[in-house]
C-alpha positions in Angstrom: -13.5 -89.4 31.3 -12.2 -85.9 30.2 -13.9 -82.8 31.8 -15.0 -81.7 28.5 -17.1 -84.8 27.9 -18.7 -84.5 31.7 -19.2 -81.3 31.1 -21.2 -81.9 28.2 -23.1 -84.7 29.7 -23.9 -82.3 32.2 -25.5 -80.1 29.6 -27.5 -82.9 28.1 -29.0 -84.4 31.2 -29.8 -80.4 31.8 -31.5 -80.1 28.5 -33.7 -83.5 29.4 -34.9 -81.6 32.5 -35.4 -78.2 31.8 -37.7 -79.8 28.1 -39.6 -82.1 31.0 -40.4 -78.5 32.9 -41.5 -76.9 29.6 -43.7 -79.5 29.3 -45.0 -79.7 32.5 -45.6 -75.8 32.7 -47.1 -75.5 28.7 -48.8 -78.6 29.4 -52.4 -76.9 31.5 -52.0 -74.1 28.6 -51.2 -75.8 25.1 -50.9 -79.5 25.1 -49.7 -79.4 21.3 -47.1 -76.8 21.4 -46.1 -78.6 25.1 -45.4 -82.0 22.7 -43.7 -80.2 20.1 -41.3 -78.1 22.3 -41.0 -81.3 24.5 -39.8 -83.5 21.5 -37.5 -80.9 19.8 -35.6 -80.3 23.3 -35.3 -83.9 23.4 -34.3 -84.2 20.2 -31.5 -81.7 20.9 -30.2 -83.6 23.8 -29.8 -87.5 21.5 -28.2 -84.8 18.9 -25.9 -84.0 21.5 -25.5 -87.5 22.2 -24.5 -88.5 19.1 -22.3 -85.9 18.3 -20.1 -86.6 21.2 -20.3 -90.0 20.8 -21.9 -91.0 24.0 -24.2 -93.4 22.6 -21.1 -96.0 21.6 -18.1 -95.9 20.1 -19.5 -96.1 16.5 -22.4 -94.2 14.8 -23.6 -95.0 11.3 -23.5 -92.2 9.2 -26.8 -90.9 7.9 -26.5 -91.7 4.6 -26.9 -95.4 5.1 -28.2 -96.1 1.6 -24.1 -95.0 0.4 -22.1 -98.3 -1.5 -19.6 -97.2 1.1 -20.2 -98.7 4.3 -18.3 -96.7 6.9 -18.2 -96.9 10.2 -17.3 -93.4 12.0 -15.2 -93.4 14.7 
């Protein structure tokens, strides 16, 4: 595993904690914007994910309803 890629796992299992803190402090205060900040953060983080490819080898595109069925590598 390349530095970069640890690097950026580290930065997505950081994002997972610091949104589960935001949560937990907004929680006693706002229990709607604690959700929604909660679920954007860990939104974020699968982005991340994705983008780097940590979630397999092979991501379908988006646009799954294309005649071209490519798979990105």
């Amino acid at each position: 595993m390349r530095i970069s890629n640890f690097a950026d796992l580290v930065t997505s299992i950081g994002i997972v904690v610091l949104a589960v803190l935001l949560y937990i402090v907004l929680n006693n205060q706002n229990k709607i914007v604690a959700l929604v900040a909660l679920g954007l953060w860990l939104a974020e983080a699968l982005f991340l994910a994705i983008s780097k490819g940590w979630l397999g080898n092979r991501v379908m595109p988006l646009c799954c309803f294309c005649k071209k069925k490519e798979i990105i590598k």
